[in-house]
N, C-alpha and C positions, 0 to 999 in steps of 0.2 A: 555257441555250440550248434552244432548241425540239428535239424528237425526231418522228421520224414511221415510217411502215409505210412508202412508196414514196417515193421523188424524182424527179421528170421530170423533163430538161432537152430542153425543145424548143426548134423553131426556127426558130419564128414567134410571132407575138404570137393571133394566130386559137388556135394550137392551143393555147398555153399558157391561153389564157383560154378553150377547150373541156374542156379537162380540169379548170381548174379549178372550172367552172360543174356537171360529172358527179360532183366526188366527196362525198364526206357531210360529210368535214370537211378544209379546202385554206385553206393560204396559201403567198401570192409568197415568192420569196425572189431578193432583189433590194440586194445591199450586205451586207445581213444587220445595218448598224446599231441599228435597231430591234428585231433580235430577239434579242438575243445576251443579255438580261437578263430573256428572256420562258420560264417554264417549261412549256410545254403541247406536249403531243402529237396530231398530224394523221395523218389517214391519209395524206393527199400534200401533200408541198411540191413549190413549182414552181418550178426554179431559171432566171429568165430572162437567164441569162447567153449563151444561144448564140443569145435570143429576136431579135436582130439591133435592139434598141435601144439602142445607143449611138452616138448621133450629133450633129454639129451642122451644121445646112443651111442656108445664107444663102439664100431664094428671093426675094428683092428686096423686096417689100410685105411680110415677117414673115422673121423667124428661129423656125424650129423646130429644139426639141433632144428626142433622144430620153429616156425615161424611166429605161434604164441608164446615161447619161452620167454618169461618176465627174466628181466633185466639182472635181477638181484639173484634169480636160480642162477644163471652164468654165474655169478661174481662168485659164487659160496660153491659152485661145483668142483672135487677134487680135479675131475678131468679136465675141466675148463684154467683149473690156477696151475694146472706144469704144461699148458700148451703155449708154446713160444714163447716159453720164461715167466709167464701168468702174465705176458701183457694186458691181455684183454681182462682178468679180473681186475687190475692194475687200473686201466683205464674207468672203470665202470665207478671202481671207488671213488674216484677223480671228479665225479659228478655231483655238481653243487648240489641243484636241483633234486631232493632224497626223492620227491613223488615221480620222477623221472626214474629213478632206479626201480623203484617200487612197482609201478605201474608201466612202465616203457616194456615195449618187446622187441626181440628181436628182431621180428617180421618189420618194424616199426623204421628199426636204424636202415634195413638194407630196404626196402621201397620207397622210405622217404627221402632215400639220395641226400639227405642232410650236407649242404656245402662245407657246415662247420662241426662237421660229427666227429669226434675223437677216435671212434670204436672201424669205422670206416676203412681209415690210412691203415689202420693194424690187420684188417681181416685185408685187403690188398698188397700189403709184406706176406701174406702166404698165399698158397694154394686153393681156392676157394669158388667151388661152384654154389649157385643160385637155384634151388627146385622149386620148376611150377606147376603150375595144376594143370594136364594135359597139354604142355609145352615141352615135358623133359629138363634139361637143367642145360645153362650157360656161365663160364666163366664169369665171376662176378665184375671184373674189368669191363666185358664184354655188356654188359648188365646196364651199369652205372653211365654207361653212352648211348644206350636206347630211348627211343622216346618213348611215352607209357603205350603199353602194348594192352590194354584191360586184362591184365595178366593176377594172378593170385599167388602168390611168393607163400610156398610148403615150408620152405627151410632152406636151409645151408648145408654144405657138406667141405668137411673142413681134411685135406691131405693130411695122414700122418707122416713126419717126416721130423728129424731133429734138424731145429731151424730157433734161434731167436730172434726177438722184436725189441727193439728199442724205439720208443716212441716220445712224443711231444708237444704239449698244450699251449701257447699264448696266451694270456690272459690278460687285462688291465687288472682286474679284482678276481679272487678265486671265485665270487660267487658271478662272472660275467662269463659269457658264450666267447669261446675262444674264438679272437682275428688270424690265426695262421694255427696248423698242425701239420705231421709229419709222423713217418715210422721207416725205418731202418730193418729189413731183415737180414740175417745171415743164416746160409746153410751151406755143411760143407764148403765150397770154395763159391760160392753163387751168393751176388746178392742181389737185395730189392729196396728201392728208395721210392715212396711216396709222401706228397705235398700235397695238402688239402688247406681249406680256407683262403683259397686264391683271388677273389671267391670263387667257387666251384663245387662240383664233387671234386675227389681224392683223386690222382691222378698217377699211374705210372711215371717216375723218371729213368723212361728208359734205355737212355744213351749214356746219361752217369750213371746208372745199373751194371749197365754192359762194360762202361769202362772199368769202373772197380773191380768188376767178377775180372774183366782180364789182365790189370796191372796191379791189382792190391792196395794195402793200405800205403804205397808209398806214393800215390795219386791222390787221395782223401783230400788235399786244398784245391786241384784241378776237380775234385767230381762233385766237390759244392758250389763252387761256380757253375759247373755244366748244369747242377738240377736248378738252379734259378735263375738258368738262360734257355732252358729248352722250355719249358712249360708257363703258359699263359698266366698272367697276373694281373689283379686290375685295382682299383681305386673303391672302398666299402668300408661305411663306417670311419671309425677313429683312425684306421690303418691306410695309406696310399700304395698304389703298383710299387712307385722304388721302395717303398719301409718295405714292402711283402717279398721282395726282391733279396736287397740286403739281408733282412734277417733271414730270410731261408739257408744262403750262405752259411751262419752264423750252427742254422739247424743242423741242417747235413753234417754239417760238420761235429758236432756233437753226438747226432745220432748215431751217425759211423761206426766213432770211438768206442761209443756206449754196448751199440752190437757187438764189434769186435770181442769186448771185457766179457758183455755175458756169454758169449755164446763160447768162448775158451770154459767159463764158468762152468753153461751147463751142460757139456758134453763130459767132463771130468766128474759129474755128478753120476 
């Protein structure tokens, strides 16, 4: 676990990202998932537990969630379990790890760029900007290819839009970190394919995207080939470049389908 000289607990997101911007050496502390296996010492850590983000706000054209919203509010939110078919509660349940549910935030999934994050591929099937603390907001795509900017991530703001997700975990054992994942959007005639676990962050496939939204499901064997010939793969762990290759194949292709079913489902709802 990290050690430090000072701890702040303020309580605001301004101030928290004031102090953190003044001292010589400063990090968030925010869930504490990510830090709890990390041995280094800061002069201040900044615990944004009283910073007043934890929230989740239906404002009609977007859901914003705050960047302290624990894991397990998502999963039990009505608004959050009919957004894109309740993928994202879907996925949260999914997690072996309960003290990861319990205690993980939001803030947590989307800066720690997690290469094998399940919840990642899902929030990149939709619309999804990234708010920071006197930066304004950037596409989360946009985000996830930065290098750290000493930035402080407020939240997310999530497009409303009827759209499904069909997603998907690799796993050796349920209770192991998944080697390959994936998510599937559909909206109206428009979709989105992302492939995470390459190793990498999640990544757009956006040329099998492109082709499916223009020729349909009667492409769906040609646009799982393209998603695991256009995006980077490599050799990690128990899984090699060609396993992560092939089986994505395997993904997309499933995922496709999957979107397709639900998304006929929940528009009829």
């Amino acid at each position: 676990m990290i050690t430090s000289t000072t701890t702040l607990v303020p309580d605001s997101p301004a101030a928290a990202y004031d102090a953190y911007r003044q001292a010589a050496s400063a990090v968030f502390l925010a869930g504490a998932q990510g830090l709890k296996y990390r041995k280094e010492h800061y002069e201040l850590v900044v615990d944004l537990s009283k910073a007043g983000l934890s929230y989740i706000e239906d404002e009609g054209d977007e859901i914003v969630i705050g960047a302290m919203t624990p894991l397990w509010q998502l999963k039990i939110s009505s608004v959050i379990q009919k957004l894109a078919g309740g993928a994202v509660s879907r996925a949260i349940s999914d997690i072996a790890d309960k003290d990861v549910q319990r205690y993980g935030t939001l803030g947590g999934v989307i800066s720690g760029k997690g290469a094998f994050s399940v919840l990642l591929p899902i929030f990149l099937s939709l619309h999804v900007d990234v708010l920071l603390q006197d930066k304004g907001r950037m596409s989360l795509e946009d985000y996830l290819q930065c290098p750290p900017m000493g930035e402080l991530v407020t939240g997310i703001s999530i497009a409303r839009e009827e759209v499904y997700t069909a997603y998907k975990a690799y796993r050796r054992l349920p209770s192991d970190e998944p080697y390959l994942v994936g998510a599937a959007s559909l909206r109206d005639d428009s979709w989105r394919i992302v492939v995470g676990g390459r190793p990498g962050a999640a990544a757009i496939a956006w040329s099998a995207s492109d082709e499916l939204t223009e020729k349909g499901m009667a492409v769906k064997e040609n646009v799982a080939h393209l998603a695991s010939e256009e995006l980077d793969f490599g050799n990690f762990g128990t899984c090699s470049e060609a396993e992560r290759r092939s089986l994505t194949i395997e993904m997309v292709r499933g995922l496709i389908k999957a979107a397709s079913k639900g998304y006929s489902r929940h528009i009829a709802n």
